[in-house]
N, C-alpha and C positions, 0 to 999 in steps of 0.2 A: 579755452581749455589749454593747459601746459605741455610742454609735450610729452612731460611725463607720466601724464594722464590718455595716453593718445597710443601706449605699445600695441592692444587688444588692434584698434583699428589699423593699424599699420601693419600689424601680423596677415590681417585679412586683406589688405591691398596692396599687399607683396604679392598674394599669392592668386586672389580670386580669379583673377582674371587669364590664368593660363590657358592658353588653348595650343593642344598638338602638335597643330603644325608650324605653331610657334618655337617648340622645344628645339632645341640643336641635336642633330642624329645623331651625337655620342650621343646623350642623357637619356633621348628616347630608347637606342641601344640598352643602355643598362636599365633602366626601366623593365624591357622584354628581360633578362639576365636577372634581375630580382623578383620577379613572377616564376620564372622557369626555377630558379633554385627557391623559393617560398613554398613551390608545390612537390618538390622531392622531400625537402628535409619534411615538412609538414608527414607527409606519406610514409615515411621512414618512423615519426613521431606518433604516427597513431597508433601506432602497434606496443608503446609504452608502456607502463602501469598505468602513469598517473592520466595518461588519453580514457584507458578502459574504466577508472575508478570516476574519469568525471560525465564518461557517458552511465555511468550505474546510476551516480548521484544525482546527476540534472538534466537527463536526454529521454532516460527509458519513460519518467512518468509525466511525461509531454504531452506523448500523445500526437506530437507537431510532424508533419509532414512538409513541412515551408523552405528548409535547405536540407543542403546535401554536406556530409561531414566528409572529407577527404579519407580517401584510401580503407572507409568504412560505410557498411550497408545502411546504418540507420542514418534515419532524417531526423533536422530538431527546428525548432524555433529558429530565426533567424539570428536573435541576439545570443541560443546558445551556439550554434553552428558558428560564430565569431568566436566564444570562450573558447569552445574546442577546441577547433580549431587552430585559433592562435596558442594557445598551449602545446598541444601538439606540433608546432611550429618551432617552438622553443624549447622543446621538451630534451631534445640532443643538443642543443648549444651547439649549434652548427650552420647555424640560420647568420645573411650577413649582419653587415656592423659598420659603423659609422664614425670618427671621430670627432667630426664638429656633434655631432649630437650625443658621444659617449654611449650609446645603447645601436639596439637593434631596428633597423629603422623599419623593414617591411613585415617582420611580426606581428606587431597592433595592428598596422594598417592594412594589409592585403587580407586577410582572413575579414576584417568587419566588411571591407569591399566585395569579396566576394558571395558573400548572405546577400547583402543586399541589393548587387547585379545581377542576380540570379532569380532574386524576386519583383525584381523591379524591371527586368525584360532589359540592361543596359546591356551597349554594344563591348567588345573585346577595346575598341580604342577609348571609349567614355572609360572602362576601367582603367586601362592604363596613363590616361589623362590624368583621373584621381588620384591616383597612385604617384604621381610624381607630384601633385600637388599638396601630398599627405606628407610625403617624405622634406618637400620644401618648408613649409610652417614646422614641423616639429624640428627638423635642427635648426631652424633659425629662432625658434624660442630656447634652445639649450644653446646655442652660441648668447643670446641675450642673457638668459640665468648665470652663463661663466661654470667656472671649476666648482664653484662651490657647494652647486644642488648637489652633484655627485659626489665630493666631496662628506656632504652631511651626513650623507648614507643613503640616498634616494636612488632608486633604481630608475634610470631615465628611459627606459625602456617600457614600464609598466609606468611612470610619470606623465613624461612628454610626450610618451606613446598614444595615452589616449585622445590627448591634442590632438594627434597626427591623423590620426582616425577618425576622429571628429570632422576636422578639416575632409579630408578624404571625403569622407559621407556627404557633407554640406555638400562640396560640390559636384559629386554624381547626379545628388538628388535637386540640384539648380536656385539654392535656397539664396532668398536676398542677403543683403548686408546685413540687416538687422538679426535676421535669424542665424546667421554666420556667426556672430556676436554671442547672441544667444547658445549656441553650439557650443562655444567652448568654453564659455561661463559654465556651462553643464557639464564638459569635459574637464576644468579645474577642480571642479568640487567634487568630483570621485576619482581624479587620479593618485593611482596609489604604487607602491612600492619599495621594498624597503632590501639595500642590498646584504642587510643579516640573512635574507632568507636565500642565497649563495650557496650551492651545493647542496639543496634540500629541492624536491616537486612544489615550492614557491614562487621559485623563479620561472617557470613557463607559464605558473599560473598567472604569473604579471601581465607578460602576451595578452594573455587569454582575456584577462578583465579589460585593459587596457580596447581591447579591438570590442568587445561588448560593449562598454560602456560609453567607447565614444559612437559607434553606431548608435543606441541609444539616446547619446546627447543629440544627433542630426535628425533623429526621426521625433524624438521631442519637441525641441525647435520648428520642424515642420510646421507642426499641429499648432503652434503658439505657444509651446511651453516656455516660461521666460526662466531670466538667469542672469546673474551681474554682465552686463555686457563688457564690462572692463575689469574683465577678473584676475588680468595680469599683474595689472598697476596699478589695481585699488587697496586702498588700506586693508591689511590682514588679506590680501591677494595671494595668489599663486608667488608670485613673486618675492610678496614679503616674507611669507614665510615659508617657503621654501628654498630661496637663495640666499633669503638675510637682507636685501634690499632691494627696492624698484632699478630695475636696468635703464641705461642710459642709450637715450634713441640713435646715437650715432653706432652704436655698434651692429643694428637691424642696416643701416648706409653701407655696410662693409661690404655688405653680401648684396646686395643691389645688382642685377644684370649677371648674377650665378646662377648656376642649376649644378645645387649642392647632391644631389642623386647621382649625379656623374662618378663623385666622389665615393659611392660606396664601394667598400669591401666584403668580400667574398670571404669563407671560411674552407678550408682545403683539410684541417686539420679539426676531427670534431673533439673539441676542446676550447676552453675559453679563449678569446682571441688575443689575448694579452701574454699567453703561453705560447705562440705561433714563432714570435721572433725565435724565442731559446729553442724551439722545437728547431725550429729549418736552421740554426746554426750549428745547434749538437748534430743535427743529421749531415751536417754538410762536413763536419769533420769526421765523422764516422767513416762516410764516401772518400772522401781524399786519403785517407792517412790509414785504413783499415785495421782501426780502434780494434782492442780485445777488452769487452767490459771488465773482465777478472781483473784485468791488467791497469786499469786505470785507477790511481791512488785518492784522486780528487778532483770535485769540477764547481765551479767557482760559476757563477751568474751574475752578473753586473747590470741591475736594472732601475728602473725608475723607481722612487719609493712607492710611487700609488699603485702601485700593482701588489701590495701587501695589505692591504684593504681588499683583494677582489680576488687574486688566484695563488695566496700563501698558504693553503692548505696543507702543512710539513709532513703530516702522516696518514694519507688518505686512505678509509676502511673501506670506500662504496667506489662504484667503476662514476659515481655521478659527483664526487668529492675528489675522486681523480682530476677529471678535465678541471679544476679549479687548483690543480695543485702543480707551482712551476716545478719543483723536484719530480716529483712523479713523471709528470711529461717528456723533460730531458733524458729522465733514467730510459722512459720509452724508449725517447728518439734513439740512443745511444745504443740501446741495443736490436735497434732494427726493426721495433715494430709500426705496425700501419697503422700509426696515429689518425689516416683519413677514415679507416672502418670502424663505425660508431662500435660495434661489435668489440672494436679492443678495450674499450672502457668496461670493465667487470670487476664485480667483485672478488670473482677469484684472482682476478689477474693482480688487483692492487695487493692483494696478500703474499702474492708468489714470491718466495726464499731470492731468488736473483734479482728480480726485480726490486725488493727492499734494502737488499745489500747494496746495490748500487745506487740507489735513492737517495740512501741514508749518508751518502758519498757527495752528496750535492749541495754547494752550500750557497743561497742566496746574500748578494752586499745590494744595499742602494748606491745610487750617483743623483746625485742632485740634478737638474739640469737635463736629465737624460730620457728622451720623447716614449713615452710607455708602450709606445710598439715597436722599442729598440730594446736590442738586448747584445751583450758579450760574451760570450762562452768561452770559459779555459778549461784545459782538461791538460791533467798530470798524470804522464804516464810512460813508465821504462824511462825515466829521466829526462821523458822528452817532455816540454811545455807547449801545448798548441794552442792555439787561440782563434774564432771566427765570429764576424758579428750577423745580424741580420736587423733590418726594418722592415716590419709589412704594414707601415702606415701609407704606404705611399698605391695610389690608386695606378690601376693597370692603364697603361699606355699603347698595348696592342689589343681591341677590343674581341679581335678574330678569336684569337687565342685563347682570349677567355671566357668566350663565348664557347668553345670547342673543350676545355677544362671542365666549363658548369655542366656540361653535353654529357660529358662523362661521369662528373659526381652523381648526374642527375639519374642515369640510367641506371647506378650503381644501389642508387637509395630507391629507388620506384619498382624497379623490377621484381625485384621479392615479394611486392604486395598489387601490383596489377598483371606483372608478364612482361615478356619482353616486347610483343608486340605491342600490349595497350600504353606502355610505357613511351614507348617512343611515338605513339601517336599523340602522347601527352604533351612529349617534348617538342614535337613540331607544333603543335598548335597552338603552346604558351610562346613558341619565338615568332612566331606569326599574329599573335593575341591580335593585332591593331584592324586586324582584315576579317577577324571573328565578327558574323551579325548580334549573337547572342555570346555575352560571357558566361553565362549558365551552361555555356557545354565545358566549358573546364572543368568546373566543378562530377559534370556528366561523366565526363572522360576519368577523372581522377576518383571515382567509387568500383570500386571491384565487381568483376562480371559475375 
């Protein structure tokens, strides 16, 4: 067989064989840091519309008693308790994010994990095993796909995600190689997502399908359900048509002896992530220089072009077309507000008279060249010219810190919907997850009393 024929099995013995105590105690670290913020923003998310609209449409006539939905009473099927779930998860755009994999990496993946840790009696560290084995395979198949899935307009988050999930799944549930195979033969052929549906309750539906479908594909698999087992690099593959051509096996060599989970990023700002640079750069001149918005004539963004495909929204009507819109955000930042309280994305607010005068003050330029989680901010004003950049591509290097950051986001989004006390019983037990017998009390812990 060629080796171009050989991506599917190589995806699967990159990763199959991870085990725990194998992992380096950063990765493991952020591993606990990606569960602990997966089940705030989640909990934060269910209180949505489109959480309430999809437990009316697919939860209530169930019937299913099988999982437990986050930060809500009713139980559903396993595979919907993944939909939910992982929508609800994505449902604020505030959930982390990834660069080698362009989307959100523990969305699909922890929600399908957690349905089915729950039903299947697995321990707190068999979850978090998975979970970094889910986030391994799916950016390491969006590092093999390159720029151009996301590019086409594929949401690699509701794409590669179900991958990830998939993978995830396979290996909680100890599935062989063959049925590994099969997993995500079945995870290619229903991954979906498409990034038109940007600023619309599409996008966390992506999550949502994604963490279903590839649970789904694993417990298929199980049973002997088959499925191209080389559905990456087969003719009319995942690959082909959705990258435009079969990837080249040297690029899967690159990442060999990583633990690309290390690498995730955190959201501080619940807004698209790609709005994060301009945000902490407008605010940081705000802070230094003590900006009067009236007073500012012009402000100028100098960003990557690809981020005009994803958060160019120039006149945003909804608080959810907002977080997708770099003007809107800057205008935020500029004028003080706490772009971290999901609560500030509204519809009134995007309408409000100051806020759109100043908006509409905001002018975005591409640079060629320029890494899309950079960004330049100049701002004109009283003759003065200031200027600050920011990158939040780059992975945090004190893990304490941000560990004691999520600490905080986390209590911030939880507590409104379980208490202060069950909230923080949540948050210890998700940083501890590895010493839980049963991961099904997470899910216990995270439904309101």
């Amino acid at each position: 067989m060629s080796a171009e024929r050989e991506v599917t099995s190589a995806l699967v013995g990159a990763v199959r064989d991870t085990r725990w105590e194998e992992i380096p105690r950063d990765a493991r670290e952020v591993a606990r840091h990606c569960l602990l913020d997966l089940l705030g923003v989640a909990l934060a998310g269910s209180r949505e519309p489109l959480t309430g609209i999809l437990v009316a449409a697919v939860v209530r006539g169930e019937g299913s008693g099988e999982a437990g939905l986050l930060g809500r009473a009713e139980r559903a099927s396993r595979l919907s308790a993944a939909l939910v779930n992982g929508a609800a998860a994505h449902a604020l755009d505030f959930d982390d994010t990834h660069t080698v994999m362009s989307g959100h990496p523990s969305a699909p993946v922890l929600p399908a994990l957690l349905a089915l840790a729950e039903t299947e009696g697995a321990s707190g560290r068999q979850l978090l095993e998975a979970l970094v084995v889910g986030i391994e395979l799916e950016c390491r198949l969006a590092a093999l796909l390159g720029a151009g899935h996301y590019a086409a307009g594929f949401h690699s988050t509701g794409t590669v995600g179900t991958f990830g999930a998939a993978a995830a799944c396979a290996h909680l549930l100890g599935l062989d190689e063959e049925a590994w195979r099969y997993a995500l033969g079945l995870a290619g052929t229903q991954a979906a997502g498409l990034k038109s549906g940007f600023g619309t309750m599409a996008k966390p539906l992506h999550a949502g399908r994604a963490a279903s479908a590839g649970l789904l594909a694993a417990l298929l698999a199980r049973s002997g359900f088959t499925a191209n087992p080389a559905v990456v690099e087969a003719p009319q593959g995942f690959a082909a048509t959705h990258a435009g051509a079969v990837p080249a096996m040297d690029l899967l060599g690159r990442q060999g002896g990583r633990f690309l989970v290390r690498d995730t990023l955190f959201k501080f700002h619940a807004a698209c992530y790609l709005t994060h640079a301009a945000i902490e750069a407008a605010a940081a001149l705000r802070e230094a220089h003590g900006l009067e918005p009236e007073a500012i004539a012009r402000v100028t963004l100098r960003v990557s072009p690809t981020l005009l495909g994803v958060c160019a929204i120039a006149e945003p009507r909804t608080g959810l077309e907002g977080k997708f819109s770099l003007r809107a955000t800057t205008a935020m930042a500029l004028l003080g507000d706490d772009t971290g309280d999901p609560d500030a994305f509204t519809d009134a607010r995007m309408a409000e008279p100051r806020l759109v005068a100043l908006r509409d003050r905001v002018h975005v330029e591409t640079v060629e060249g320029t890494a899309p989680t950079r960004a330049v901010v100049t701002v004109e004003s009283r003759g003065r010219r200031l200027e600050a950049e920011a990158d939040t591509g780059v992975p945090a290097a004190d893990l304490a810190a941000q560990r004691a950051r999520l600490e905080r986001k986390f209590l911030t989004l939880a507590s409104p919907v379980l208490g202060d006390p069950a909230a923080a019983r949540l948050a210890a037990a998700a940083l501890a997850a590895d010493d839980l017998p049963a991961a099904g009390e997470l899910v216990r812990l995270a439904r309101p009393s």
